[in-house]
N, C-alpha and C positions, 0 to 999 in steps of 0.2 A: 625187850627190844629185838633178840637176834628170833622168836617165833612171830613179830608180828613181820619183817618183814617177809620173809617169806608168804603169807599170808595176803600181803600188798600186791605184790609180784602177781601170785593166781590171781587176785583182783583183775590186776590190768592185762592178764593175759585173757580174760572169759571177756573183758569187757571188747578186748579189741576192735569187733566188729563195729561197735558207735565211735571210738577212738579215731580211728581210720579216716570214715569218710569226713570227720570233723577236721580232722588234722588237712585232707585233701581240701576241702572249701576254704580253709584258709592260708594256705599255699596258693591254691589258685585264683584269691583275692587281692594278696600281697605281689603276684604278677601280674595282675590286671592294675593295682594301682600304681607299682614303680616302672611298670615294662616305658610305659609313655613320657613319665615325669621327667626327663632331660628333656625331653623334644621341647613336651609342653612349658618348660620352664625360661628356654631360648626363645620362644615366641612369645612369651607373657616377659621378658624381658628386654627384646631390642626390637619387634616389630617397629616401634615407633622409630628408631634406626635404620630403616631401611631405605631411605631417600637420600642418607647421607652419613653411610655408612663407614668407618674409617677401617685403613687397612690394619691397623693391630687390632682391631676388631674382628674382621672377617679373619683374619688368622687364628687366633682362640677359637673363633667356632670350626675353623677350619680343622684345628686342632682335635677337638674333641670327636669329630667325625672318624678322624683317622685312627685315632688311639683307643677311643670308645667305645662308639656307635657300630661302627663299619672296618672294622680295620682289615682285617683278611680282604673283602672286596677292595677299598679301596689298592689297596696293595697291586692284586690282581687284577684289576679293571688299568690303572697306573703300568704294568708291565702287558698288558692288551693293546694298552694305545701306540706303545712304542713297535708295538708288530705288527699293528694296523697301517700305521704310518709308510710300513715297509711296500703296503699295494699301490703307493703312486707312483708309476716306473721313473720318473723325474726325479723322486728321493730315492730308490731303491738303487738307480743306476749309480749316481754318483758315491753312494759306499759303498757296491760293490769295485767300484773303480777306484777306490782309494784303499780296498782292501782289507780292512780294519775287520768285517763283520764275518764276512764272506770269504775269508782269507784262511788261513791253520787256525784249529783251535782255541790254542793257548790266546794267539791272539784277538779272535773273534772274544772268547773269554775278558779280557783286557780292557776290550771296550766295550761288553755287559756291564764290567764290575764300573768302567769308569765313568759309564753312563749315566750309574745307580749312586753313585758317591756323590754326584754333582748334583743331581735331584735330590736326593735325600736331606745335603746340605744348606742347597737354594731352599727346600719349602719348609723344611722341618724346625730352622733358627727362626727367630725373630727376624721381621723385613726390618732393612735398614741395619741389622748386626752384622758383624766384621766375618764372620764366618758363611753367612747367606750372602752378601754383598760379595766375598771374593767366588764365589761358587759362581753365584751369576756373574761378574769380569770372566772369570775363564773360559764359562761358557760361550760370552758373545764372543770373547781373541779365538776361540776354536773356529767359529762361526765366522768371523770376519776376513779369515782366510780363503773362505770358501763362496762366501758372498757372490750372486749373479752381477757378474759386470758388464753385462751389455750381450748382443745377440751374436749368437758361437762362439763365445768364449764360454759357456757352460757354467754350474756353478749353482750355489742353493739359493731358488729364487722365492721370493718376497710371497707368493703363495704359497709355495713350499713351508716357510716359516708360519705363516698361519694359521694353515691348514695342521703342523705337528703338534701347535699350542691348541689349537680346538679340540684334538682329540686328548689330550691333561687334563683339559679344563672339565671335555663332556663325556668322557666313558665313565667316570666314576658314578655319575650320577644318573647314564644308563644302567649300568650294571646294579648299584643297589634298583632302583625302579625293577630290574629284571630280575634278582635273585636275593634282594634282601624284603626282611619280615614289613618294611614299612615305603614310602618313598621321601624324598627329601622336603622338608619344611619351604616356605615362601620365605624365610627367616636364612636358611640354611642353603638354599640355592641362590639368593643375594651374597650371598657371603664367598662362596664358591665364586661365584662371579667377579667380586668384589677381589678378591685376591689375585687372579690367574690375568686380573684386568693391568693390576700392579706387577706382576712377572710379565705381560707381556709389553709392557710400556719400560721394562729395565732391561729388557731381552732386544728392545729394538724392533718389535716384529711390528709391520704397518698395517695399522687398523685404516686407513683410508679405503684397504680396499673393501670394508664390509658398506652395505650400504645407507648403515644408518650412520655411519662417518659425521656427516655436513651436520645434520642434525643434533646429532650428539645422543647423548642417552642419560634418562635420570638416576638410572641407579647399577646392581647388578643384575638384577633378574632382567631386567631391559637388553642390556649390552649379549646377557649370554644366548637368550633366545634368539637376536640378532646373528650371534658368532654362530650357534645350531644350524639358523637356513640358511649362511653361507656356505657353515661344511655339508652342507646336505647336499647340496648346489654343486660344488667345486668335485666331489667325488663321485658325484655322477659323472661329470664329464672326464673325470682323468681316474679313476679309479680302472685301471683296463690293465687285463691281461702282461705278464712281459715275463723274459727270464730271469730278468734279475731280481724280481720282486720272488720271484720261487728260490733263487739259492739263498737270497736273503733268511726267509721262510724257514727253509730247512737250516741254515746255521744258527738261526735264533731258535728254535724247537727242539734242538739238540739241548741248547744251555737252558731250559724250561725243562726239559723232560731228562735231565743227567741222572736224578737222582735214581728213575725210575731202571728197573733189570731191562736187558737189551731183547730180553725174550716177551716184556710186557709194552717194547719200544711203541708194535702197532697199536696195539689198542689204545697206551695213552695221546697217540696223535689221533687217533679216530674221535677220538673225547673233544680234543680239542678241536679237532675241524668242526665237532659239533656246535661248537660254540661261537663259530664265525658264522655270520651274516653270507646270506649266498653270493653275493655280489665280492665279499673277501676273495671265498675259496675259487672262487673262479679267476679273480685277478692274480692270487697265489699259486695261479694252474693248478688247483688241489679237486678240479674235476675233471674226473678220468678220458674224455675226448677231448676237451681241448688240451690236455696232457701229451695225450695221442700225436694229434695234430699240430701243434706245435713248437712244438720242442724234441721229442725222439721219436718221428715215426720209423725209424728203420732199427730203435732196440728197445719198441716198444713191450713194457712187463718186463723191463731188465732193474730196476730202479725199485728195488727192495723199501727204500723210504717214501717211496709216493703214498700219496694218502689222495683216498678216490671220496668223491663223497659221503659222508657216513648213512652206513643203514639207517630207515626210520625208526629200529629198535634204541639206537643212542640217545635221538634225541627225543622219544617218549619217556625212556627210560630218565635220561637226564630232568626233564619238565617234572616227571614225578620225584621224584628226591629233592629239585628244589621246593615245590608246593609243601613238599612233608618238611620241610627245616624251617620255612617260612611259618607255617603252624604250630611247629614246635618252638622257637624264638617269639612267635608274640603271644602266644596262650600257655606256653608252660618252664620257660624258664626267665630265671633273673636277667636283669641289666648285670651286665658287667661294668664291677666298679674299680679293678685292677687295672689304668692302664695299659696298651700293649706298645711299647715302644720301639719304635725300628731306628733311632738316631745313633748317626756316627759318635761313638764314643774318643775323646782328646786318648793319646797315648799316654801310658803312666810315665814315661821318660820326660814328659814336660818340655819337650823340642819341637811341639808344633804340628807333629804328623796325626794321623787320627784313624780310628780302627773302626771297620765294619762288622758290623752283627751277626752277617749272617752269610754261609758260601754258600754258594751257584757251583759250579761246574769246576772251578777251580778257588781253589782260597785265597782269592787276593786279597791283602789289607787284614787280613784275620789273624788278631794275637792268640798265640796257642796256649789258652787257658788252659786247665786240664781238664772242663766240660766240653771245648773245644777239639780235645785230644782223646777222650777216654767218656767221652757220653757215647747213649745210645746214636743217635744219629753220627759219630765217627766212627764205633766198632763197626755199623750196616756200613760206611765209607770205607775199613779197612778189609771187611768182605769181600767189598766187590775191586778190593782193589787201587782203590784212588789214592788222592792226596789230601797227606792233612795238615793244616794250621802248623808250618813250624820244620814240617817235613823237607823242605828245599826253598832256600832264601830268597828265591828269586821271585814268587808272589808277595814279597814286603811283607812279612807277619809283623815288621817295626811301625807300619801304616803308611798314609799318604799324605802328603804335602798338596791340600787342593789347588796351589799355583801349579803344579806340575802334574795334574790328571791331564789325560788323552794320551796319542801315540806315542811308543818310548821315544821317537825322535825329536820331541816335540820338548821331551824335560828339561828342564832348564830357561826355556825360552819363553819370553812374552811375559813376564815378571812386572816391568813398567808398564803395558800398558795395561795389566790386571791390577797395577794397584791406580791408575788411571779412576776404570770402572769403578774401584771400590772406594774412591775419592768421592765421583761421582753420586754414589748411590746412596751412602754415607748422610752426602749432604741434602740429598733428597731428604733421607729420612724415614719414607716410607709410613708417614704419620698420620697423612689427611686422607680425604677422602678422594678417588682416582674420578671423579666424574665432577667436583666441584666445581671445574675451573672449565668443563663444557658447554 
């Protein structure tokens, strides 16, 4: 026994070279058969659903996009849209004038994190559950406050609303089209539709102004190619230059780019700027004359953080790395079958508060595990310096109470009519199909 194996061993070391390639043809079999097999099994499964689609349907699939299929994009494409949202000077203006974004840190931080907790917990629960339902009440009592009342009284107007839900609904699914291995199914972009159709019908946002309103729309793939040439429409004409879409710009790039060394600050804005659309970086002043011209001609090249537009080496450089990751996700590696999960996790104290996954720029909401305290990604945080999980009470490491996300002056209040909303929504249900009754 103990001289034949040895003898087995030379065997399959001389054999190697047929070994090999045989072993490679069939790895790269079993990724050409599984790589597709979710896609195709959503469309061999509810295409006939597509005319009457129901919302905890389009949520599952929704589901699976974000935890499965796409999840880093979606993530990213999802934190894209809320800084795209930032170049219509009409949104831009009025947070910078309520201060929250645009304001110190800590607190521009504050309303990152409480931006993220609110969306996390609207999409990520079941529509219709107690925890997605008060997410959306909070949201709109946030909103309700700010709501356009009539002409110079200012205030978040009814485009504005529509226009922030178009870009939720449709970056994600520019972005995979743009950098992921496949594009989205007719099964899968119904669904996406189908959902964001139900968020914006609990959100209040008025769909009369698209123009297939009157009409109605059979399903979701209808309604969102609809809501597309609106936003396509509405950003041409208000998409324009202003300052406050730039300090916006830079306090949101900050809490995207914290993790990175303050010595690698330019390049990873360079990256980024590469990744806006020209018509962004222009409305973000992030090209270098109207930079010039409008906003410091007299200390102009003093503003250390300006980002001018990036050399065409970034974005060759960038088109190739994606092309090679796209090649490499559909011809040579596996589907992932680990979910990746980004949901607020309930507090172990059983009091109702709920902890965040993951920190930005400062740790709000983050219980100090001691992966949270003593992993790689907090020794590189105690490097450079920062804060961590647990380190100073005042980011809630005990978590959040979602009736009392938004500005701290805000906690406490607006209780009744959040559970108003979630009375409401509750009773909705969130069950049928959001175009049936069109």
């Amino acid at each position: 026994m103990t001289s034949s194996t040895p003898s087995f061993l030379s065997f399959l070391f001389l054999q190697y070279p047929l070994f090999l390639p045989a072993a490679l043809v069939i790895y790269l079999t079993l990724v050409y058969t599984l790589r597709y097999r979710r896609s195709h099994y959503l469309t061999a499964q509810h295409s006939h659903h597509i005319h009457h689609m129901t919302v905890p349907l389009a949520h599952s699939i929704h589901n699976t996009l974000i935890t499965l299929e796409f999840p880093s994009t979606f993530s990213l494409a999802t934190t894209f849209a809320l800084f795209k949202a930032y170049g219509i000077p009409s949104i831009s203006s009025l947070l910078v004038h309520t201060n929250q974004l645009a304001g110190p840190p800590l607190a521009s931080s504050k309303r990152y994190a409480d931006t993220g907790a609110l969306l996390l917990e609207a999409v990520l629960n079941e529509p219709g559950s107690k925890r997605s339902a008060e997410a959306l009440g909070r949201i709109n009592w946030l909103h309700d406050r700010f709501r356009y009342r009539g002409e110079g009284k200012g205030g978040i107007r009814d485009e504005d609303m529509l226009y922030t839900l178009s870009l939720f609904a449709l970056e994600p699914m520019r972005w995979v089209k743009r950098y992921e291995w496949r594009e989205l199914s007719q099964v899968e972009v119904c669904a996406v539709g189908t959902l964001w159709k139900y968020y914006g019908d609990a959100l209040k946002v008025p769909f009369q102004l698209l123009p297939g309103f009157e009409k109605g729309w059979k399903d979701g793939g209808e309604w969102i190619r609809n809501l597309e040439e609106w936003s396509k429409e509405y950003e041409e004409k208000h998409m324009v230059p202003a300052e406050s879409n730039h300090k916006l710009a830079e306090a949101t790039l900050r809490i995207i780019l914290c993790k990175m060394p303050k010595s690698l600050y330019g390049f990873g804005a360079k990256v980024f700027a590469s990744i806006m659309e020209d018509k962004l970086r222009w409305a973000m002043l992030y090209v270098y004359l109207i930079y010039l011209f409008f906003i410091q001609q007299s200390r102009a090249g003093t503003n250390p953080n300006r980002i001018e537009t990036p050399p065409p080496t970034y974005t060759k450089t960038l088109s190739l790395l994606v092309a090679l990751r796209k090649f490499y996700l559909r011809h040579l590696s596996l589907p992932r079958y680990r979910p990746v999960t980004r949901m607020p996790t309930p507090s172990p104290t059983n009091d109702g508060r709920i902890n965040l996954p993951r920190v930005r720029m400062h740790p709000w909401y983050i219980r100090p595990t001691f992966k949270k305290r003593w992993g790689l990604s907090a020794l590189l945080t105690r490097l450079r310096g920062g804060v961590l999980p647990g380190d100073d009470p005042k980011f809630m490491p005990e978590g959040f109470l979602t009736r009392d996300l938004g500005p701290m002056g805000l906690v406490g209040k607006g209780h009744n009519e959040v559970d108003g909303e979630v009375q409401r929504l509750q009773e909705d249900g969130g069950r049928g199909c959001p175009f049936m009754a069109l």
